[in-house]
MMTF fields as JSON, N, C-alpha, C and O atoms, coordinates in Angstrom:
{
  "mmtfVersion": "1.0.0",
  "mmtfProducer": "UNKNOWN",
  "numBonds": 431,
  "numAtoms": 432,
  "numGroups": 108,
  "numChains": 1,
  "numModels": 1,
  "chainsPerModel": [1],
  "groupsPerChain": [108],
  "chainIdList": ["A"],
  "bondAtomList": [4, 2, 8, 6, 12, 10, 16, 14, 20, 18, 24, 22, 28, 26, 32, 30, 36, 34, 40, 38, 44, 42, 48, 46, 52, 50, 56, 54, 60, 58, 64, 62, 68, 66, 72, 70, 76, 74, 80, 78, 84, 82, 88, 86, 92, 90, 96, 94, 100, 98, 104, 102, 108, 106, 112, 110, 116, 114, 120, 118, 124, 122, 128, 126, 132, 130, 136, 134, 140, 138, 144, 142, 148, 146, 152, 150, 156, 154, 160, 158, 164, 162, 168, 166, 172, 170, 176, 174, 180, 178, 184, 182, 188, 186, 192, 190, 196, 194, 200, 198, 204, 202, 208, 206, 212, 210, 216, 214, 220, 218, 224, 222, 228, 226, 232, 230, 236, 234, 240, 238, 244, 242, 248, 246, 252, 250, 256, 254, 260, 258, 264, 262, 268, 266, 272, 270, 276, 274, 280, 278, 284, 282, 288, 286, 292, 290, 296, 294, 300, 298, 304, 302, 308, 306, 312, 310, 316, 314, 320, 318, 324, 322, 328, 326, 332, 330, 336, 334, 340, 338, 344, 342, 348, 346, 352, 350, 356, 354, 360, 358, 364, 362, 368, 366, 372, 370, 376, 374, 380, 378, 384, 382, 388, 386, 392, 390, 396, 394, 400, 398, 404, 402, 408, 406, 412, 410, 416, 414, 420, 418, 424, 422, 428, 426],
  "bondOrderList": [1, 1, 1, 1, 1, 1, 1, 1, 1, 1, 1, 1, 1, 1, 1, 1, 1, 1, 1, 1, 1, 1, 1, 1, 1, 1, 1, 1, 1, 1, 1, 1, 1, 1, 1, 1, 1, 1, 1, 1, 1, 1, 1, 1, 1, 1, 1, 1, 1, 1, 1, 1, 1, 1, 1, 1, 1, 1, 1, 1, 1, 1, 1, 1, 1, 1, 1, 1, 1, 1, 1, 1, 1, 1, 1, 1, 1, 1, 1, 1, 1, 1, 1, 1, 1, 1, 1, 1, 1, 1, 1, 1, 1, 1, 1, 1, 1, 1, 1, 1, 1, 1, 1, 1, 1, 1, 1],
  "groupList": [{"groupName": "UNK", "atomNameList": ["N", "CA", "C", "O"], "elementList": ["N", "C", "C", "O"], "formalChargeList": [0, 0, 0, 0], "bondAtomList": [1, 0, 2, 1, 3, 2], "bondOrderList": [1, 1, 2], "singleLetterCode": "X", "chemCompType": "L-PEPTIDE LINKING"}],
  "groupTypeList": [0, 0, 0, 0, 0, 0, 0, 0, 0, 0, 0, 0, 0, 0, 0, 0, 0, 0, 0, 0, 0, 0, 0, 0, 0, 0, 0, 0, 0, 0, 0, 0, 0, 0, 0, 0, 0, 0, 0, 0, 0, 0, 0, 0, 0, 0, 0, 0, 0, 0, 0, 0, 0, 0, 0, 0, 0, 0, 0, 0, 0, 0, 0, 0, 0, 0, 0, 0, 0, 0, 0, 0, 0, 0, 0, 0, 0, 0, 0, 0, 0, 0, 0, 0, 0, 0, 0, 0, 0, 0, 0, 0, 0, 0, 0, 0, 0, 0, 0, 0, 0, 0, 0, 0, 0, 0, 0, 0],
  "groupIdList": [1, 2, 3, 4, 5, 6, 7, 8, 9, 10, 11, 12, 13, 14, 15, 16, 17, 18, 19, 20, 21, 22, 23, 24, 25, 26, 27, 28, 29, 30, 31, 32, 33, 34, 35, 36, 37, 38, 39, 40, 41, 42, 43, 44, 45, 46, 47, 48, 49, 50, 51, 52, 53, 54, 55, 56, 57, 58, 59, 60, 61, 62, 63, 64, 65, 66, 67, 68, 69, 70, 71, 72, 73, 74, 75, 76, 77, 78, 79, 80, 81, 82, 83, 84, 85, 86, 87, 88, 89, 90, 91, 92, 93, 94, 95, 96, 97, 98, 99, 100, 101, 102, 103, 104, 105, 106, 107, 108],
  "secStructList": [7, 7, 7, 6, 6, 6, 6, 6, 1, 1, 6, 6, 2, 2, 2, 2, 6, 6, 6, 6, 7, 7, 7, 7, 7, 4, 4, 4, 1, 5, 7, 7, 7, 1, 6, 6, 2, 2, 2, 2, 2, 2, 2, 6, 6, 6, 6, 7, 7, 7, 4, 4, 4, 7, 7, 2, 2, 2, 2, 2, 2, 6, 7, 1, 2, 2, 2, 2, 5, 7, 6, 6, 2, 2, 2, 2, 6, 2, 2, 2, 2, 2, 2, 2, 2, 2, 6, 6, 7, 7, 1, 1, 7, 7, 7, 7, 7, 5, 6, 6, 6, 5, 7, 7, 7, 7, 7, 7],
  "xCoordList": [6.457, 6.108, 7.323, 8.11, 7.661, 8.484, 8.413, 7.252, 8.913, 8.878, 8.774, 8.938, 8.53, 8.538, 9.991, 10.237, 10.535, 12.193, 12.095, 11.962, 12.256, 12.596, 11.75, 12.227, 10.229, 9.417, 10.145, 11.105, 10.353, 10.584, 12.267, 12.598, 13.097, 14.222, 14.312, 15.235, 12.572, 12.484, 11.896, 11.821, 11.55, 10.483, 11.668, 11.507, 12.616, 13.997, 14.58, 15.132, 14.788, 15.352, 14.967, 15.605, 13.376, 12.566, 12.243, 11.193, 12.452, 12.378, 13.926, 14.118, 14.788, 16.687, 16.079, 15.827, 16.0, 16.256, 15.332, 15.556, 14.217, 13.527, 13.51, 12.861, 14.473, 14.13, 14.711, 14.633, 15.45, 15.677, 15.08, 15.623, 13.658, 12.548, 11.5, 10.408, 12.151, 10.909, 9.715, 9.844, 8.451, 6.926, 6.925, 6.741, 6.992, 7.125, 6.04, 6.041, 5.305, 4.256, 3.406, 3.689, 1.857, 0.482, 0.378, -0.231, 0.941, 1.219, 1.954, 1.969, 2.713, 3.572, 3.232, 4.072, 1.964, 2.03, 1.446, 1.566, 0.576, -0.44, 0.667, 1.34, 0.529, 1.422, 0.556, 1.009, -0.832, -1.647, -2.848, -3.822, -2.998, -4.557, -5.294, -5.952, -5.467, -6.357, -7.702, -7.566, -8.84, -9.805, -9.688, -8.801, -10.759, -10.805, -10.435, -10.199, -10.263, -9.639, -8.345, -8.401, -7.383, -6.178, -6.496, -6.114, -7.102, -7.121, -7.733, -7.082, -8.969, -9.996, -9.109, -9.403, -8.236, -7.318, -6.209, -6.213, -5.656, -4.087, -4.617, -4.121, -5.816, -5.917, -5.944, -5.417, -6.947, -6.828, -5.604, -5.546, -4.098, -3.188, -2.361, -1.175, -3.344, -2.681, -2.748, -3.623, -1.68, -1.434, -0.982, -0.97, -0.678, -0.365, 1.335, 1.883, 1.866, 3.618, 4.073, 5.248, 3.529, 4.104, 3.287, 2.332, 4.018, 3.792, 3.278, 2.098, 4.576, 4.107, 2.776, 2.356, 2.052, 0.591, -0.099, -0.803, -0.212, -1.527, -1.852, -1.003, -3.192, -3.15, -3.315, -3.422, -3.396, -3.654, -5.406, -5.515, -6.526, -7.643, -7.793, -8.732, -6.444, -7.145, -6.226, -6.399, -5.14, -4.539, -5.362, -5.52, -6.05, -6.615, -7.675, -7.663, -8.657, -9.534, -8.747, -9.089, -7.655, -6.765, -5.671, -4.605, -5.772, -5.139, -4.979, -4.315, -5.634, -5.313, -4.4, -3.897, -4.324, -3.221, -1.799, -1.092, -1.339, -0.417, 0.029, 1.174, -1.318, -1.305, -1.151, -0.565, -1.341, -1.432, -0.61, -0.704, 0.12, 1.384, 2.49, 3.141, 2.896, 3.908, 5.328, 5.153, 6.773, 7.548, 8.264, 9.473, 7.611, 7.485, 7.106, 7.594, 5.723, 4.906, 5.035, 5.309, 4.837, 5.161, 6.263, 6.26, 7.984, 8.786, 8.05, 8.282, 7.442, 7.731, 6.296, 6.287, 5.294, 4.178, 4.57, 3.907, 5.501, 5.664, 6.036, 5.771, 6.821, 7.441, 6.151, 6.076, 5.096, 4.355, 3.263, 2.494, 3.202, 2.406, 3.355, 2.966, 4.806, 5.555, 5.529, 5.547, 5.482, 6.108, 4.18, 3.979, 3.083, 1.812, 1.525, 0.57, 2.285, 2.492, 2.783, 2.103, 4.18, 4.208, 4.425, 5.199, 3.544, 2.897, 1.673, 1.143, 1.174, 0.182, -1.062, -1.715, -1.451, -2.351, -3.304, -4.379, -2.863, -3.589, -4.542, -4.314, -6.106, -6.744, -6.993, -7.675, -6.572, -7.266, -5.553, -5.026, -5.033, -3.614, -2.945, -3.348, -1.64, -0.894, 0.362, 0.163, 1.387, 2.257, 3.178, 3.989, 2.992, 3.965, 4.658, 4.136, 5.721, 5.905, 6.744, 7.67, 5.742, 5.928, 6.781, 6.903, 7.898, 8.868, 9.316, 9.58, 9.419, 9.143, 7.645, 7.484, 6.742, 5.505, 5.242, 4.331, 5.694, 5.224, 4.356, 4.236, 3.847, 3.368, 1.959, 1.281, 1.505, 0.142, -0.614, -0.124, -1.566, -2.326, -3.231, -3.451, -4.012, -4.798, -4.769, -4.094, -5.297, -5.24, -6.752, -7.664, -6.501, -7.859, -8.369, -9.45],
  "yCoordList": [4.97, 6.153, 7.051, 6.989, 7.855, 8.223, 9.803, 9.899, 10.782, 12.107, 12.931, 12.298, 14.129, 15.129, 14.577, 14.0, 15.111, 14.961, 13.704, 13.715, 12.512, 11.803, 11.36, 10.705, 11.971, 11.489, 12.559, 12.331, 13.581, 14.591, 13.877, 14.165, 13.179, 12.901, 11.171, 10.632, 10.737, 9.181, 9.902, 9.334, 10.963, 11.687, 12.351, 12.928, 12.515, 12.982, 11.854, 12.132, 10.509, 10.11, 9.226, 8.863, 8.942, 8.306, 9.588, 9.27, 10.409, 11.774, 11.394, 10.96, 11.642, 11.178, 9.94, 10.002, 9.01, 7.122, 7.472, 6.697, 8.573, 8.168, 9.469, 9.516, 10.313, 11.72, 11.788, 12.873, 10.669, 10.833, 9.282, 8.455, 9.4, 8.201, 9.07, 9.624, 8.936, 9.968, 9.071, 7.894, 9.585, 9.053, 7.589, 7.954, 6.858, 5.892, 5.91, 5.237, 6.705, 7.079, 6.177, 5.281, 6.528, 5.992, 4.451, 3.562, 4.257, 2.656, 2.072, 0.873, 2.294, 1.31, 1.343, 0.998, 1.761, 1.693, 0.291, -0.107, -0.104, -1.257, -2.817, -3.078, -3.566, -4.684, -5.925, -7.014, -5.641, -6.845, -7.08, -6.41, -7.817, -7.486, -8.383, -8.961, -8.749, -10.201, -9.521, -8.84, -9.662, -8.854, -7.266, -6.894, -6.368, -5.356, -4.693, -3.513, -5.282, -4.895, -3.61, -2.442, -4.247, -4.115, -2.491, -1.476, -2.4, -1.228, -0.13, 0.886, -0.428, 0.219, 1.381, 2.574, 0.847, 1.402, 1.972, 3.16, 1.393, 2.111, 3.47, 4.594, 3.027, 3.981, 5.571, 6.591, 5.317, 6.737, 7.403, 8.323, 6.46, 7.359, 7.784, 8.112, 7.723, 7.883, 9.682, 10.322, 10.226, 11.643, 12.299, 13.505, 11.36, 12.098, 11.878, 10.815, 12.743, 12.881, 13.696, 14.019, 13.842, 14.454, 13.927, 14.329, 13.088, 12.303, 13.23, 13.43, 13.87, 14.952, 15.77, 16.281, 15.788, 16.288, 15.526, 16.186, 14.13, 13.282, 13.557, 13.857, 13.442, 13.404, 12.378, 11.324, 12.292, 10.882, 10.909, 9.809, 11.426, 10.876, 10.221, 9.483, 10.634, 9.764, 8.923, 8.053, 8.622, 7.089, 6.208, 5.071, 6.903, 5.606, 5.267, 4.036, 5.745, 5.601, 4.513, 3.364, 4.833, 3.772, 3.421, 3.695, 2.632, 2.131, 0.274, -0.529, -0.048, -1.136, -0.937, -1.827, -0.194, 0.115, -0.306, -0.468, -0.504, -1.144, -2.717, -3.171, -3.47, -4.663, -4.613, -5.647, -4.001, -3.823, -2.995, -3.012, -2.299, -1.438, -1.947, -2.413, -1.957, -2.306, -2.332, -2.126, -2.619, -2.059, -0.917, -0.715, -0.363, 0.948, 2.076, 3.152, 1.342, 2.864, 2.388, 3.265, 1.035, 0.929, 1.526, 1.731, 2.065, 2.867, 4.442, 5.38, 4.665, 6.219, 6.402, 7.431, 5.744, 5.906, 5.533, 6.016, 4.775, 4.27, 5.097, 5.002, 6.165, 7.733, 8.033, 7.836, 8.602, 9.171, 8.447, 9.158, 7.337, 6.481, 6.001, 5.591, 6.34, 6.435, 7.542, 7.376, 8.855, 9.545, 9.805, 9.855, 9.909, 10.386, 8.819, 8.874, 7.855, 7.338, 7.523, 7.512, 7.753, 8.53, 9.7, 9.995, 10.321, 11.345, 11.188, 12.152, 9.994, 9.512, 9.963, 10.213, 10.077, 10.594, 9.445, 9.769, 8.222, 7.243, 7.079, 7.272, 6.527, 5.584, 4.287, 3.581, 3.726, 2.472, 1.814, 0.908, 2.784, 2.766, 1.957, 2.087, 0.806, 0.713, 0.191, -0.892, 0.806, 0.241, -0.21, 0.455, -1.459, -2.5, -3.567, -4.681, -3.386, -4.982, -6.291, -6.199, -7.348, -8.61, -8.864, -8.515, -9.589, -10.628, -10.686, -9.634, -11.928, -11.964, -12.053, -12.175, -12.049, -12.108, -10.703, -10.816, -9.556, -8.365, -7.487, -8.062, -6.588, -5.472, -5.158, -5.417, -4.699, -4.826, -3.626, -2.746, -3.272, -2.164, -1.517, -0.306, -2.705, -2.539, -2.576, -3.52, -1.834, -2.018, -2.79, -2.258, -4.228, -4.859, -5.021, -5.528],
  "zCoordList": [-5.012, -5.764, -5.953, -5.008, -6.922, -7.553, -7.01, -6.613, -6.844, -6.111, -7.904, -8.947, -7.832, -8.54, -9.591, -10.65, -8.639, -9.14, -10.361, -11.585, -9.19, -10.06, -11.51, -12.437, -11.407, -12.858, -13.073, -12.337, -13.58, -14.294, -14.745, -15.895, -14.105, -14.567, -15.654, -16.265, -15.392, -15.896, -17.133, -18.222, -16.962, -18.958, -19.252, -20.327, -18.875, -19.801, -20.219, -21.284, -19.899, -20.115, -21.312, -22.301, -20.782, -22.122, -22.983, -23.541, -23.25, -24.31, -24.986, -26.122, -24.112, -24.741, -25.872, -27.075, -25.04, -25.708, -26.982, -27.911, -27.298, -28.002, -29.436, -30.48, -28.877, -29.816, -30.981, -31.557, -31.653, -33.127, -33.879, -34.613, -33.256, -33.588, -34.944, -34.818, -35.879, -36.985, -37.034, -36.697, -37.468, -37.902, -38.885, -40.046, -38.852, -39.72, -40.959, -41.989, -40.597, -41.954, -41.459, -40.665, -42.156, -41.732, -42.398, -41.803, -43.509, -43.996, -42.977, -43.254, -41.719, -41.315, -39.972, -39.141, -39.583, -38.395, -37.204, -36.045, -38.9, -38.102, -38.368, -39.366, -37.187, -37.566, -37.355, -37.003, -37.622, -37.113, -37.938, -37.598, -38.871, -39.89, -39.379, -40.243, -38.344, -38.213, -37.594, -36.578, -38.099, -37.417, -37.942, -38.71, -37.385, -36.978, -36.375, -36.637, -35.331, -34.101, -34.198, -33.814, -34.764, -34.923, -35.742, -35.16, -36.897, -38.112, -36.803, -36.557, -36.047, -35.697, -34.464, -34.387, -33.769, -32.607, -33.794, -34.116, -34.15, -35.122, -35.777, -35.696, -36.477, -37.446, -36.804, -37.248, -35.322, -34.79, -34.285, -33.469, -35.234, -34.941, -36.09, -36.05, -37.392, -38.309, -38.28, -37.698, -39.002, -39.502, -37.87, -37.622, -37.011, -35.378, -35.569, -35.275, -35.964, -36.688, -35.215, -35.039, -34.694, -33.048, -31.555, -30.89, -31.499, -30.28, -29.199, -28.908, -28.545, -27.644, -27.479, -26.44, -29.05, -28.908, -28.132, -27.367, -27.981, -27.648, -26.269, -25.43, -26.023, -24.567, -23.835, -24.462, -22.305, -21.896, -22.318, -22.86, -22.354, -22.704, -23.911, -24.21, -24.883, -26.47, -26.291, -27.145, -25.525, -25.011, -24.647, -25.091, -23.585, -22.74, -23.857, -23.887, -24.864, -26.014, -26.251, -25.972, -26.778, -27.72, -27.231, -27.783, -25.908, -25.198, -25.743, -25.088, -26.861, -27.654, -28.848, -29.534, -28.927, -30.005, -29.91, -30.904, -28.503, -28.041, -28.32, -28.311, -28.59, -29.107, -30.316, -30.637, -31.177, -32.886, -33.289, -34.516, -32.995, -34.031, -34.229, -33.293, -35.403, -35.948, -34.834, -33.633, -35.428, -34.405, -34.924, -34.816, -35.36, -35.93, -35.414, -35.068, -35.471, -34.793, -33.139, -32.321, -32.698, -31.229, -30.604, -29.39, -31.923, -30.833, -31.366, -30.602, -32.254, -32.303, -31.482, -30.806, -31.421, -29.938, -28.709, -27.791, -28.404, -26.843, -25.966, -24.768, -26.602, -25.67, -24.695, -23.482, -25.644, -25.105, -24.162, -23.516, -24.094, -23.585, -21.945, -20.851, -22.558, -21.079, -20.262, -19.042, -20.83, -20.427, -19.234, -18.021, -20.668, -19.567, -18.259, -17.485, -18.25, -17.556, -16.376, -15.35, -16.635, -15.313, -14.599, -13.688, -15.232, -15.005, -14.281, -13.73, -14.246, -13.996, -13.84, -12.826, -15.659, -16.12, -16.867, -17.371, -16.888, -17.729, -16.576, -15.382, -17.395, -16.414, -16.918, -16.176, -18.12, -18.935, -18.931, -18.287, -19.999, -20.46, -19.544, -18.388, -19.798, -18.85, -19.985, -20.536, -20.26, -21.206, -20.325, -19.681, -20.336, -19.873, -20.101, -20.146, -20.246, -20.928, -19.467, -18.662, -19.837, -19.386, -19.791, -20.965, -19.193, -19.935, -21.398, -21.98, -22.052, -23.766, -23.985, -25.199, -23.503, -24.081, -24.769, -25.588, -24.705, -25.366, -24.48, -23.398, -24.488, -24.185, -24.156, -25.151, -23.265, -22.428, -22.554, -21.846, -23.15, -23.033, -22.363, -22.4, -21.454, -20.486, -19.081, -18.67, -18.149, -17.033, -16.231, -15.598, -16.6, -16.066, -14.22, -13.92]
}
């Protein structure tokens, strides 16, 4: 477990790596049409042009969205999905990435 200090110095640093990431616009966010699935999670992040608003309760809602966004909207959403991370405010949420397999949204 990480002390005060140091989350507060791991959300500066993922705030740095990520703060000249602009909105990619609501056309570019979904990178997956197969199913429903994919539109039904993305879409509840269309017109959200400031990350920093979201909270962890409408993460963990759309804690699949992680599987379906573009690599677009996956860097200009991933900040915030790190940062209430660890903060450790998620309860569904878990943005993680495995190896090369890609990035995990759930905590089963």
């Amino acid at each position: 477990m990480l002390d005060e200090q140091s989350k507060e110095a791991v959300i500066r640093s993922v705030i740095a790596a990520f703060e000249n990431t602009s909105y990619p616009g609501d056309d570019y966010l979904l990178g997956s049409r197969q199913g429903c699935e994919p539109s039904d999670e993305v879409l509840a992040f269309q017109l959200k042009v400031k990350w920093q608003e979201l909270t962890a309760e409408f993460l963990d809602q759309h804690a699949g969205a992680l599987h379906f966004f573009s690599e677009a909207g996956l860097r200009f959403f991933l900040p915030v999905f790190l940062v209430v991370d660890v903060r450790g405010e998620l309860k569904y949420a878990e943005p993680q990435v495995h190896g090369d397999i890609g990035l995990y949204g759930y905590n089963y």
